[in-house]
N, C-alpha and C positions, 0 to 999 in steps of 0.2 A: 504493500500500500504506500508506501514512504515513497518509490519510485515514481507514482503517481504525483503526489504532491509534488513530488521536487521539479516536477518537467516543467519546465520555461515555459510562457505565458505566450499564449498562437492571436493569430489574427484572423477575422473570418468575415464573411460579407455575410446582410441583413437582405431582408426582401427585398428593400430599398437600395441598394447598392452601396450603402454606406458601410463604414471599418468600425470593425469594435474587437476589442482585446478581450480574450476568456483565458481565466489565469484561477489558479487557486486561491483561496483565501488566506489572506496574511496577518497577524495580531497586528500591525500599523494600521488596519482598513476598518479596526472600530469603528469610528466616528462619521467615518463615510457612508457604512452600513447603517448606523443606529440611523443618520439622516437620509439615507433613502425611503425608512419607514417614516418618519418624521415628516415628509415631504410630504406622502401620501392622502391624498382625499380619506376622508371617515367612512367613505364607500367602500373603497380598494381595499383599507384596514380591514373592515368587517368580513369581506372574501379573505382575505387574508389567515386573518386571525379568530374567523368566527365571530368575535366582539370589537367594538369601539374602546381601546385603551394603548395609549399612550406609551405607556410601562412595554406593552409587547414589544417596540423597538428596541430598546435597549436590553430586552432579555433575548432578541432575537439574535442583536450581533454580538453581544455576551455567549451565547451559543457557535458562532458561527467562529467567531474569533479564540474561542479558549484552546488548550494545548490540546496538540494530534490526540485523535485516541483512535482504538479500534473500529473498523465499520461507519465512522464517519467521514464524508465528504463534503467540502462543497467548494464550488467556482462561480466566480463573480466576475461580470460584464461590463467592462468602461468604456465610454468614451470623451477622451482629449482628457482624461484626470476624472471623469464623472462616473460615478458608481451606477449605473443605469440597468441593472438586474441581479440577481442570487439565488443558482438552484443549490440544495442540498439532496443529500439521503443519510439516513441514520438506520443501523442495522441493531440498535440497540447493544452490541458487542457480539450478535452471532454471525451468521452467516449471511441467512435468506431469514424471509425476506427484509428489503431495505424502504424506509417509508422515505419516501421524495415529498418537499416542499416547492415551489417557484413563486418568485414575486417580480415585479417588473415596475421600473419608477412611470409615476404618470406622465403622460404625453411620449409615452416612448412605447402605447402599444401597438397590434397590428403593425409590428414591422419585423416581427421571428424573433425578437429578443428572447422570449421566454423557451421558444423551439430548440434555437439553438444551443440554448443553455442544457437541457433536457439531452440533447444528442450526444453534446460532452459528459455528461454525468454517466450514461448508458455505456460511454466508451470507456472510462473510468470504473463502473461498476462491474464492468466484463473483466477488465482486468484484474479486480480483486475478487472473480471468483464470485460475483451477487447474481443469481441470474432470475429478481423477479421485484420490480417495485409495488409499492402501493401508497396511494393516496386517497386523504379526504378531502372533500369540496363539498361546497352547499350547492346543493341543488341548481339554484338559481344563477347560479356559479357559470355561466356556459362557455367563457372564455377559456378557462382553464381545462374545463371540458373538452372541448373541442381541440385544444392543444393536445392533450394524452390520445383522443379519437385519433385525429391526423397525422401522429407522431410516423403511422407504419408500422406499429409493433402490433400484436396481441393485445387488444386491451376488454375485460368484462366487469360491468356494472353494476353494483347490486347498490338499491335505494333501503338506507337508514334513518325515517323520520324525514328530517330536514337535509340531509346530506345522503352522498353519492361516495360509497368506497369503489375505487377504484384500484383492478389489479392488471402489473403491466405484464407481462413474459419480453424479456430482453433478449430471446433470436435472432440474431443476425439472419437474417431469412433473405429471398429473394424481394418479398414486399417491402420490408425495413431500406434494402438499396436502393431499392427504386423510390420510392418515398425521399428520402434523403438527396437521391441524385436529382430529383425535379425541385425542390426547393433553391438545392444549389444552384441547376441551372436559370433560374429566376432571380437569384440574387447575383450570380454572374452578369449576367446580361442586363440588366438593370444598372451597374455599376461601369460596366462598359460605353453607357449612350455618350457621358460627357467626353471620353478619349473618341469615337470614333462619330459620332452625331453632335461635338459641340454648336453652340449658337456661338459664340464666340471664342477668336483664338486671340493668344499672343506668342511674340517670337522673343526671347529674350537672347541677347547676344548675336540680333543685328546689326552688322557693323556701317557706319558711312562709305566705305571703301569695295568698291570689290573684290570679290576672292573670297571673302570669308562665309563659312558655312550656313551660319545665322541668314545671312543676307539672300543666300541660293535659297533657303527654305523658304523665307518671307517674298521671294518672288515668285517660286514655285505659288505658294497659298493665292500669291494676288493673280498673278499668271491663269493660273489655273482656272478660276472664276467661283472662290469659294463665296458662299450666298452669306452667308454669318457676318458681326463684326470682325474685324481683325485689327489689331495694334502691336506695334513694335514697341520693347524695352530698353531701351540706350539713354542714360544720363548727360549724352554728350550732343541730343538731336531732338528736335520735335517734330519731324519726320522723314522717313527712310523708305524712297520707291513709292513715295507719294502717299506711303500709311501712315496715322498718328504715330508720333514715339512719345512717350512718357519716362520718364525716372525712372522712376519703380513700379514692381505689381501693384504694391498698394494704393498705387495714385493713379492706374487705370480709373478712366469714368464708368467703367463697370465691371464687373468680376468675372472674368474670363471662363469659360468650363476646361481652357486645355490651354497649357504654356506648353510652348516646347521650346527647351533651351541649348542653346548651340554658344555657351560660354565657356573659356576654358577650366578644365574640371578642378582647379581651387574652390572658382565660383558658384559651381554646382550646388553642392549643401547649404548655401548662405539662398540662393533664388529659390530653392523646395523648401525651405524653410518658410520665407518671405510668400510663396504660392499659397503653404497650407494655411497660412496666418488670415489671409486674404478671403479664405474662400473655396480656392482652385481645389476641382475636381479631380483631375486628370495632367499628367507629366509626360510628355516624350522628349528626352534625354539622348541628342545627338554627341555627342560630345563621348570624347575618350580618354582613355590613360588618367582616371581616378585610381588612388590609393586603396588601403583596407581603408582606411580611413574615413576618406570622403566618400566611397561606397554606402559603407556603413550609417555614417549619417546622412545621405542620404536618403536610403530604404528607409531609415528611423523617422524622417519629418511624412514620408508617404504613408506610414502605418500609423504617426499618430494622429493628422489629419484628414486620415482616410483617403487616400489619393492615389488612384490606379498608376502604374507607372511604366512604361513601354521604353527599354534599355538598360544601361546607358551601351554607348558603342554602336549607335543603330542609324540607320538610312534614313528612319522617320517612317509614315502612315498614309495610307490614301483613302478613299472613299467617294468614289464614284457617283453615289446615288444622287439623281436627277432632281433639285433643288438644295443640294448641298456642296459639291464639287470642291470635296476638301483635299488637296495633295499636298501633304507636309512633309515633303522630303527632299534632298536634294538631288535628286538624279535628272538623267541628261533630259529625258522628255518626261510626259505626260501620258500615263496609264488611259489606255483607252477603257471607257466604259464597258460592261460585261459583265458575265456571271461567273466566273473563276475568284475563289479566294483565296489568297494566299499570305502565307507565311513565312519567315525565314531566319534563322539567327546572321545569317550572312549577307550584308548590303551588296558583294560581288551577285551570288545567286541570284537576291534578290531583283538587281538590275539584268539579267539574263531572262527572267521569268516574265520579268514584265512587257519587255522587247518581244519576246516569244511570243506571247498570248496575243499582243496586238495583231503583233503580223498576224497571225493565224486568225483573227480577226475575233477571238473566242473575249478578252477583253476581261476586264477587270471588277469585280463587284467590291470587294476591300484587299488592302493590300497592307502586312504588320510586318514592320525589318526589327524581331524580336531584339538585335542582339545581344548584349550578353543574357537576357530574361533576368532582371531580380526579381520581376513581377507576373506580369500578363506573360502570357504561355502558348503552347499550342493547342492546348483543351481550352480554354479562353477561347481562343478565335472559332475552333470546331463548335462552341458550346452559340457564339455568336452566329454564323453561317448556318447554323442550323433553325437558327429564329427569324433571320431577317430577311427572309423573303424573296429574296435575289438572288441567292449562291445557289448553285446547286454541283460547283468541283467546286473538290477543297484539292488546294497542293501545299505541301507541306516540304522542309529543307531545315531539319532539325538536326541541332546536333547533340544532344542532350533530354529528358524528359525529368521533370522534376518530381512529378509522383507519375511514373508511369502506370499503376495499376487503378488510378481513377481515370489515365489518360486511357487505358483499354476501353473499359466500359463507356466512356465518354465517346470514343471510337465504334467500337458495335453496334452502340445506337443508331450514329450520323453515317455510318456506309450503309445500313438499310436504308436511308435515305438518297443517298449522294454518293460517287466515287469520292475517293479520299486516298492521296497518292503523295508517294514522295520518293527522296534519294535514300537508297539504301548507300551510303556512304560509309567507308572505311570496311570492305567487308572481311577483307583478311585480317587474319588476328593471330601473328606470330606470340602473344603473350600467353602467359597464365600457361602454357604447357609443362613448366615446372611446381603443380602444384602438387599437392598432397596426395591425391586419388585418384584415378580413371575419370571421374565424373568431375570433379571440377578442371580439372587437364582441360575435359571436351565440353565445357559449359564456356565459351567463350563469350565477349559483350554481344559479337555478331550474331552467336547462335540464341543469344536471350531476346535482343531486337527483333532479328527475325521470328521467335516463336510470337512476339509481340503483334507483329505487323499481320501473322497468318490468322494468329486468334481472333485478331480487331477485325477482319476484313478487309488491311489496307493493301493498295497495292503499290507495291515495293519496287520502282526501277533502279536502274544503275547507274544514270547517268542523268544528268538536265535533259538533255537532247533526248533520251529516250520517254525521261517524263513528260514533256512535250509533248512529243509522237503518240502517246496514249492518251494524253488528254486530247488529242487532237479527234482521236475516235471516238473516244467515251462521248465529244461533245456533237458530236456529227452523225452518227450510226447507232443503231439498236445493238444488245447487245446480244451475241451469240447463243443458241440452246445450248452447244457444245464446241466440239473441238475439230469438227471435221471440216477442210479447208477445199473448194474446189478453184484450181488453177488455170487461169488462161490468162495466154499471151500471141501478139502478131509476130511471134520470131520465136521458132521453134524451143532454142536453145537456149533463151531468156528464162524458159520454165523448168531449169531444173536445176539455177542454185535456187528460183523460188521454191521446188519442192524441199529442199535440202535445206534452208532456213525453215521453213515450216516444220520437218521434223526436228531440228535441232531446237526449234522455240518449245515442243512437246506438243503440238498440233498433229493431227492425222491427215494424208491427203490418199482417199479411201479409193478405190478402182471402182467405176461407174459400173451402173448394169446394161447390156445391152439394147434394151428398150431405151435409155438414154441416149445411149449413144447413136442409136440411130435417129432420134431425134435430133443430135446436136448438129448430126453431116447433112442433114433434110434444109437445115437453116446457113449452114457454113458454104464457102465457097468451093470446088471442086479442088484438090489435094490439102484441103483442111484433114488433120488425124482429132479424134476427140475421145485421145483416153484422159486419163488426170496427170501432169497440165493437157489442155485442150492447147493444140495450136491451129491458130482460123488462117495464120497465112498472114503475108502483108497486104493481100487483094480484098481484105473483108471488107464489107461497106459498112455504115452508119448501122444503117435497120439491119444485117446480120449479124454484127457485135452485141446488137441490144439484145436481139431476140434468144442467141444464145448465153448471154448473160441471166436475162430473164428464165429461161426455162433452169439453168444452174440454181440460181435463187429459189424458185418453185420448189424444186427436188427434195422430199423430205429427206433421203441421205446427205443432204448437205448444212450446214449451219453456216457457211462463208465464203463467199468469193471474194478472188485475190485476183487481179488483172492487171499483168505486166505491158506495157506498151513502148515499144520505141518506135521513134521517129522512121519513116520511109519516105522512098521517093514515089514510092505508089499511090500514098495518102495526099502527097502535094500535089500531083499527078490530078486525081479525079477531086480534087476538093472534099471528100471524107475524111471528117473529124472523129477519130477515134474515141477521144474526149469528148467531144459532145456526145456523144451516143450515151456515154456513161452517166453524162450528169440531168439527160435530159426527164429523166422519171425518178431520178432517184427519190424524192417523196415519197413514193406509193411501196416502195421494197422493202421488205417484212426481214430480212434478213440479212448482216453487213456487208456491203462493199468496198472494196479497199483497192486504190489502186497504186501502181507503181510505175515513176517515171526516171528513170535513169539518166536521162538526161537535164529533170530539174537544178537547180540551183540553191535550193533549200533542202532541208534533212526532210521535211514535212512541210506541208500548207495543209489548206483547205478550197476545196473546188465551188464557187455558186453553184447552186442545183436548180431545176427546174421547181417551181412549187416552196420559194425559199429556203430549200434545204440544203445542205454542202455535203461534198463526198473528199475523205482522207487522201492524200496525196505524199509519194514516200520517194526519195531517192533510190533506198535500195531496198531489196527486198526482207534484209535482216531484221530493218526497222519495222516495216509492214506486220512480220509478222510475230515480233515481238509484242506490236500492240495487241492482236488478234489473241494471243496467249493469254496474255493480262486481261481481256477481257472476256477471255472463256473463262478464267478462274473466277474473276468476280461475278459473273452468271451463275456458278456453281455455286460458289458462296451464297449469294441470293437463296438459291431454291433449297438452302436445309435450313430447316428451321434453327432457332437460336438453342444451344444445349443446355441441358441442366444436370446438377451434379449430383448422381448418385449419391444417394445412402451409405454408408460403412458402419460397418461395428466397429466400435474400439472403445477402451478403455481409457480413456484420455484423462480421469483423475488419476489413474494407476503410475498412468505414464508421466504425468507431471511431477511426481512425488518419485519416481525414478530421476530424470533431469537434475532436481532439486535435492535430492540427495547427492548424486555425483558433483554437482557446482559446486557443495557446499566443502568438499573434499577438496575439490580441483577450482578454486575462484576463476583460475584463469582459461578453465577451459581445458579439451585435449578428446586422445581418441578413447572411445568404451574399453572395454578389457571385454572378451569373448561374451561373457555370463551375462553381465551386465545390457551389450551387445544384443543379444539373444533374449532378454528379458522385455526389452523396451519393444523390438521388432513382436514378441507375443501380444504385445498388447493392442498390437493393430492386424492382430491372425496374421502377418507375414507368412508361408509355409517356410521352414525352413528343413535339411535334411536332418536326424538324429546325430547329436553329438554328446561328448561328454570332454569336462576339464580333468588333465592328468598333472599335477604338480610333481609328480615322479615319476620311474620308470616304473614300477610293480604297479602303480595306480594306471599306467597307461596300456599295460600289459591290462588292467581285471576290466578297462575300460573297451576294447579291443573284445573280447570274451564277449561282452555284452553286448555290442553294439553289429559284429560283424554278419555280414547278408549271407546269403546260400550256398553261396561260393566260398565264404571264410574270407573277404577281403577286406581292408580297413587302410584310411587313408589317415597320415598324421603330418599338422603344421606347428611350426614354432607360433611362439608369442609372446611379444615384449611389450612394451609401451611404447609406442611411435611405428612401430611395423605395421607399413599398409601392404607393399607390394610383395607377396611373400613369395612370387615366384621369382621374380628377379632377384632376390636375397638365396635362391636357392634352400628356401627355411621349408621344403614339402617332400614327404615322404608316398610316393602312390603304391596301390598295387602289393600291402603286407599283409602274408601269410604266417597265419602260426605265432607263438610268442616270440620265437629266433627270432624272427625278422623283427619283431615290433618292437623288441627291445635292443635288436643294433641300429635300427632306426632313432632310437629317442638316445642312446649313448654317441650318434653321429652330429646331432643336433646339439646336445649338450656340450661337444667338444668343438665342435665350431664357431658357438655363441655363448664363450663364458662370460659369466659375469651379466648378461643380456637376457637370454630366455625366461620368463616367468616361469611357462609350463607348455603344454602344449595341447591344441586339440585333438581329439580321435574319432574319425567318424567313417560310416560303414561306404566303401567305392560305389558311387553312385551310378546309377544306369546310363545306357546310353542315351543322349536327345542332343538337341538344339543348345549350345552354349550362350548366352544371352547378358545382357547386363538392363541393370538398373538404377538410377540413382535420383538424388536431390541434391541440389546447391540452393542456396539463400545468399541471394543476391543480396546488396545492402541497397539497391535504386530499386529493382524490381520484383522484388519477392522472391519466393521460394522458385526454381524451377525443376522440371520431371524430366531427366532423360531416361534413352531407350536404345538400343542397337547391340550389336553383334557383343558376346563375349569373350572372356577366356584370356587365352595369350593373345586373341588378334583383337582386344578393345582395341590398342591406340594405335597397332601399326593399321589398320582396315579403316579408323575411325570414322564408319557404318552408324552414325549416329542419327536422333533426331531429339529435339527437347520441347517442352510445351509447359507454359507458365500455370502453376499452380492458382486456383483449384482447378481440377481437372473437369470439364463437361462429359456427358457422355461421346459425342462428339471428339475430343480434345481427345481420349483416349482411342478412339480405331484411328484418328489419323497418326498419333504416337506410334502405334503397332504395326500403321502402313507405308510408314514413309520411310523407314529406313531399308536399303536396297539388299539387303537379306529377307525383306517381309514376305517374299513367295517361298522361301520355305518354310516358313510358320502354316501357311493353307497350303501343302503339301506339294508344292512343286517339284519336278523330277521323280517321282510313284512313290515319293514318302507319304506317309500319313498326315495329317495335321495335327500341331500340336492342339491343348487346349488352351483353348481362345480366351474364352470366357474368364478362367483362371488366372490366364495373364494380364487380363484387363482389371480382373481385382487387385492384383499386385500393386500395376500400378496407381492406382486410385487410390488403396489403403496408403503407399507414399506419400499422396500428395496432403490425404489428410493426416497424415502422422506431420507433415510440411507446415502447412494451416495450423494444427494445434500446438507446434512447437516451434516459438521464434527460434530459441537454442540451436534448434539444429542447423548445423553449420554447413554440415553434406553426408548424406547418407548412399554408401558404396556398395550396392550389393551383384555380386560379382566372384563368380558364375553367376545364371539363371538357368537352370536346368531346365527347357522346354521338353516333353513330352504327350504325344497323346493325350494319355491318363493323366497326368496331372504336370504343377509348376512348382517348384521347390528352389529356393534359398540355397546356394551352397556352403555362401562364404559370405558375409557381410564386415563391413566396416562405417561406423558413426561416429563423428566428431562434431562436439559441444562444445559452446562456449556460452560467455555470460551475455544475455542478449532479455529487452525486456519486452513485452508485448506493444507490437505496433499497431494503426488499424489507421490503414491506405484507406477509408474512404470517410476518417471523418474531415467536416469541412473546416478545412480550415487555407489561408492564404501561401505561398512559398516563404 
């Protein structure tokens, strides 16, 4: 409980979009507390306190403030120094249940104060183990009511007289998230209007001179035709590019919703200071090369005035939207209007995307140059694009995530909605291969990201230019049932690196049926061939291109046409436009088209179409159909429903009281010792094979007796403290018969490893199957993650891996057990059997919640995985703990 108290005081957003700080209660915060009640109307008291008296304030924060004791909490709500809410609960000194109070100073309701207080207390109470509050209210009470109603949790009512007990169940359930996440998103976006919808801006650190960055931005704003006020801040001018300039913020003639300040970063902390004194809502912070220091304060003037903040180190902001025309930033032109949203911590990127999207004519709905994020984020702007009406692509160029495991859910939501795309940047990842285990070795940042990006639904490119190229589709064409690609081209031999990029994207280009194809030569011109690619010849006209396009498109074997065109002398010849043929219906076609012009000048455009609609255009065919990839997976993605996460059995008081005993031994953490090992994996049914601890030979010898199978076989490993890899240590004995052998086995090991060995295990030679692994790493950004792939001696040289962010959906586990390039022999490829499936998918799930219920665990190595038919079995595990205290990624609170 102590951990709870001691944690640093968060910041969180209100309905309203306004900051307020929720922090434990402090013995200095007497007086503040007693006058919060004191404040109070004789109404509010009476909810409150059931009666009108006076005395209850001071007995309240006499409560609230007296020394820690057991089973009591509680956290208090400021804003700018004002004491503006107090939830508690008190467990009377046991366990369950804990009775919750909320109060909330007047004039400060209807705005989540009390909500949010309640969310923290729930988070706090999980952590110490309370899993059920209760409250009284009067009846007539219905604020408060209605507060414990809408909270999301379990709540049942039974009427007493005058008053309503109330009992809460504290499950983190799927309704509790979602609940929480839609409040959030309302208080996000609410908070957002003044940074990206101000009525008025200023530019602080516009200079008289050109060149300086202030001045680029303050002409950009005026340039651009934003509709709002706008004033400059220079002491040294009363106006700059023909805008008012003023002194200071606070001598603006009215209070700006958004400064952006492009001063050098001494000046930085002294103008957010000066902003939040004022007024100001919102900061965008061009400016670079601030200190810890001037960072620090900063973030500190924006959390105490509540002031959204966008950088510092950043390009600045745009927003397009038609009576607003806000572009705050200093880049070469002007973001053209559109429906693409974008993000970026990188003002390079960010100047590349913008350029991009115009040309392609696809254009700009808002546009955030994050850089370094202290604040506003990329779940911010996904949370924003998804409310306001105009986005419908989000792109993303992030390089960082600050709580990535609300930025998932925040993600799952908004790709049901919208593409949502960005650079898979930095994908190699020579690091971390010197780690401790098999599984953190092969948990690299790349392979956590990407299990990030597959989970969310986002789609992952490699490059700008290819993200481009894919938004170019997404924005112009339907998207694919599938993956089956049909090829034509007017030059035979054009069509077969397009086949050969198609298969190399993971696209099928499937051989027609002959009823096709004799339709295709009925429409083609004489030595047209129309297998897959079709080649029509350079002689095809207009209406035989279309018509054999069209009948392609029709063909339920198909989901895609791909249409290579280069220029002839034939088409200059009779006046047929190949190109037109293409674009002239594309309106009406049910299915994408994509063409390919090799002789373009761009990586991608976009074609006018007949009927206002455009057709994709690609230099080469790689690009083509790398989009066509991306956008069969996100088609797939679409059509499975959203997962949910199995049920487990486990013991998880059992197992906490395992953790907490070894911590308590080992402060600093470290690996299990077999028993221990073995004890905690029981408690979430792990299977594992029978073993037993020999701390000598004669014990390893009766152990051996006992345990050995039909054949009389028995395997034995060393074990010390610190020994993961016990085959590389050469610390394993296979394949012992008889006690001769099993005791020059354990006197070979002893003599090898003096001073080292504990003891060692003995366990009966396991059958034949599938060698497999398993494991968890606990990320410190992203959570716990679940890998899965090949085991044995060839974990790391095969590294046959795949991973998937804890908790596991149902979902989330067959793509686990399908992605890694061994999965055909798990469902019996080459006349093996199949293992058991089902088996192995409890494996892995019981994992992920042993992951979930244990911050502690640091990485869990289990390795082998015996796959067989009949059953899955443990052969060898290894767990490493450390001191770690419960976190919880989705309460709200600011970065």
């Amino acid at each position: 409980m102590d951990d709870v108290i001691s944690r640093p005081p968060v910041h969180a957003l209100l309905t309203d979009g306004t900051t307020v700080c929720i922090r434990p209660v402090r013995p200095g915060d007497h007086d503040r507390l007693e006058g919060l009640y004191e404040e109070m109307s004789p109404e509010n008291l009476r909810m409150r306190f059931f009666a009108v008296s006076r005395r209850s304030a001071r007995m309240a924060a006499d409560r609230a403030c007296a020394p820690a004791r057991p089973g009591y909490r509680a956290l208090l709500a400021e804003a700018q120094g004002r004491v503006i809410g107090l939830a508690e609960y008190d467990t009377g000194g046991g366990k369950d249940p804990a009775e919750i109070s909320v109060a909330v100073a007047d004039g400060r309701h209807h705005r989540g104060v009390g909500t949010l207080l309640v969310e923290h207390l729930v988070s706090a109470a999980r952590a110490d183990g309370v899993t059920t509050f209760t409250a009284d209210a009067l009846s007539e009470n219905r604020e408060v009511l209605r507060l414990f109603t809408d909270l999301g949790l379990h709540v049942t009512r039974r009427l007493e007289g005058t008053e309503v007990r109330c009992t809460i169940a504290l499950d983190q359930d799927e309704a509790y998230l979602s609940a929480v996440e839609a409040r959030g998103r309302a208080a996000d976006v609410a908070s957002l209007l003044p940074l990206l919808r101000p009525e008025a801006v200023a530019v602080a650190g516009a200079g008289r001179r050109p060149g300086s960055v202030g001045r680029a931005v303050l002409h950009h704003i005026r340039a651009g035709g934003y509709a709002g006020r706008l004033f400059a801040v220079n002491p040294h001018a009363t106006a700059i590019l023909g805008v008012p300039s003023h002194p200071s913020i606070g001598s603006l003639p009215r209070t700006p919703d958004l400064v952006v300040i492009a001063a050098p970063a001494p000046a930085v902390p002294a103008l957010a200071e000066e902003s939040g004194k004022a007024g100001v809502r919102a900061l965008v912070v061009v400016s670079a090369g601030l200190d810890h220091t001037q960072a620090q304060a900063l973030l500190t003037a924006c959390r105490t005035y509540g002031m959204r903040l966008v950088g510092p180190n950043c390009l600045g902001i745009s927003n397009t939207e038609p009576g607003l025309r806000l572009d705050a930033t200093f880049a070469a032109g002007h973001p053209a209007p559109g429906s693409a949203g974008v993000a970026v911590q990188s003002g390079g990127v960010g100047i590349a995307l913008l350029d991009g999207l115009s040309r392609l004519g696809i254009g700009v709905s808002t546009f955030a140059s994050l850089g370094d994020k202290y604040d506003v984020s990329g779940n911010d702007m996904l949370q924003w694009w998804e409310s306001d009406g105009r986005t419908d692509l989000a792109l993303l160029h992030l390089e960082s995530f600050g709580n990535p495991r609300a930025f998932s859910r925040t993600a799952r939501r908004v790709t049901r909605r919208m593409p949502v795309l960005t650079v898979d940047a930095g994908r190699t990842d020579a690091g971390r291969r010197a780690a401790a285990s098999h599984t953190a070795a092969a948990a690299g940042r790349t392979m956590t990201r990407q299990a990030l990006f597959i989970q969310a639904g986002i789609t992952a490119t490699r490059s700008v230019g290819e993200l481009l190229a894919t938004a170019a589709l997404f924005h112009a064409q339907p998207l694919p049932a599938g993956s089956r690609v049909a090829i034509v081209t007017n030059a035979g031999g054009a069509g077969v690196p397009a086949a050969d990029a198609c298969a190399e994207a993971g696209l099928a280009v499937p051989e027609f049926t002959p009823a096709l194809v004799d339709g295709l030569l009925a429409v083609l011109p004489p030595g047209a061939s129309a297998g897959n690619p079709v080649d029509t010849t350079a002689a095809v006209s207009e209406d035989a291109l279309s018509a054999c396009v069209d009948r392609l498109i029709e063909y339920p074997g198909t989901d895609a046409v791909l249409v290579v065109l280069v220029p002839t002398a034939v088409a200059e010849a009779t006046g047929d436009d190949p190109v037109r043929a293409l674009t002239r219906e594309a309106g009406r076609r049910a299915r994408p088209l994509v063409l390919v012009r090799p002789a373009q000048d761009v990586t991608a455009g976009l074609l006018p179409a007949a009927g206002g609609g455009t057709v994709p255009s690609y230099a080469d065919p790689q690009a083509a159909a790398q989009a066509l990839a991306h956008a069969a997976r996100r088609a797939a993605w679409l059509r499975r429903p959203a997962g949910t996460v199995p049920a487990t059995d486990a013991d998880t008081e059992r197992a906490r009281g395992i953790v907490a005993a070894f911590l308590a031994g080992r402060p600093d953490g470290g690996w299990l010792d077999p028993r221990t090992c073995g004890d905690l994996l029981a408690c979430y049914a792990v299977p594992q094979l029978p073993w037993a601890w020999a701390g000598t030979e004669d014990e390893a010898v009766r152990a051996a007796e006992r345990l050995r199978g039909a054949d009389g076989r028995v395997v034995m490993k060393a074990h010390w403290p610190g020994l993961v890899h016990k085959s590389e240590q050469r610390a394993v004995h296979l394949d012992l018969r008889g006690e001769e052998q099993v005791r020059a086995a354990h006197q070979d090991l002893a003599s090898r490893f003096p001073g080292l060995m504990t003891g060692v295990v003995v366990q009966p030679l396991a059958e034949r199957g599938t060698e497999l692994f398993a494991g968890v790493v606990q990320d410190g950004v992203f959570g716990p993650l679940v890998l899965f792939g090949v085991g044995g001696t060839a974990t790391e040289v095969l590294a046959d891996h795949a991973a998937r962010l804890a908790p596991l959906t149902d979902h989330d586990v067959h793509d686990l057990i399908t992605a890694p390039r061994c999965a055909p022999l798990l469902f019996g490829a080459g006349g093996g059997a199949p293992v058991d499936l089902e088996e192995l998918e409890q494996v892995l799930l019981r994992l992920s919640r042993m992951a979930e219920d244990l911050p502690q665990l640091a990485e869990a190595d289990l390795d082998p995985v015996l796959a067989t038919p009949g059953r899955v079995t443990v052969l060898d595990a290894r767990i490493r703990l450390v001191p770690r205290g419960p976190q919880d990624p989705y309460l709200r609170r600011l970065r």
